[in-house]
C-alpha positions, 0 to 999 in steps of 0.5 A, a space after each residue: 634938129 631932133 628929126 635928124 637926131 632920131 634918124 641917126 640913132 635909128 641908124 647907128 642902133 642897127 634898125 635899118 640894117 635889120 630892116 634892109 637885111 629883112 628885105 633882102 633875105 625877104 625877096 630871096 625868100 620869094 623866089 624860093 617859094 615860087 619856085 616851089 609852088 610852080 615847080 614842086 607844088 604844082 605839077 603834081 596837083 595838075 596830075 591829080 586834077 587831071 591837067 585842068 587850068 584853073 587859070 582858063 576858067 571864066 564865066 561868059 557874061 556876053 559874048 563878043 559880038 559885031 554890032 550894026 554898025 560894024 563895031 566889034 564888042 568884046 566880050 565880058 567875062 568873070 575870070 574866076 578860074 585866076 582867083 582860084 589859082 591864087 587861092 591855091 599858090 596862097 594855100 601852099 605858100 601858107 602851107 610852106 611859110 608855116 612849115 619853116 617857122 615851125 621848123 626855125 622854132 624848134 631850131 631856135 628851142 633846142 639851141 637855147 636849151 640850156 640843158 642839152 649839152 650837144 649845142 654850143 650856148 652862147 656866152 651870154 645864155 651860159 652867164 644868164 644860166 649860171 646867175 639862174 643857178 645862183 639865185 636857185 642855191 641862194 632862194 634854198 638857202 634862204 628858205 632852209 634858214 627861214 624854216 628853222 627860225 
């Protein structure tokens, strides 16, 4: 009975909707940035690079080749022009992802800036700020009146 429990509590306090809303705007988030490594990213790197394929690149460890018998042998290569493609897009991607933490941060810092009268405060941060105030008044009072004794 307490698996149950705990699994209701998990999901009435909110954690799976967090959770699923995280997934969804996640994979959302994805696209965005796929669309701006391949689309945005990079044309202009292939510009620069002199429209190389890094994708194309591999090393031929032995050619394909027909046997004696017959028998067809593939070749066998080390494709690590595709590790350096993805080395590139996690680059940029990290690169992007950084940028727009940075960006939310910042974002986030002036909305709960007390002090900045150009963003609307939440109600609970106007209480906390006006409580900090108080106690601020009341410390002053309290150490003007310790320093007379």
């Amino acid at each position: 009975m307490g698996l149950i429990q705990e699994f209701k509590n998990f999901a009435v306090k909110g954690n799976m909707v967090d959770i699923a809303v995280g997934v969804i705007i996640g994979a959302a988030f994805q696209e965005v940035i796929d669309v701006l490594v391949k689309q945005v990213m990079m044309p202009p790197l292939t510009l620069l690079t002199d429209g190389v394929n890094f994708a194309n690149k591999q090393l031929v460890l032995r050619g394909a080749y027909t046997n004696s018998k017959g028998i067809e042998v593939e070749q066998v290569t080390v494709a690590y022009g595709e590790l350096i493609t993805v080395f590139i897009n996690f680059f940029i991607i990290s690169v992007v992802v950084f940028s727009i933490v940075k960006l939310m941060n910042t974002l986030r810092a002036k909305s709960e800036d007390e002090k900045n009268p150009t963003v609307a405060m939440p109600k609970n941060i106007q209480l906390l700020a006006k409580m900090n105030e108080l106690l601020e008044e009341q410390n002053k009072i309290l150490t003007k009146n310790n320093s007379a004794k």
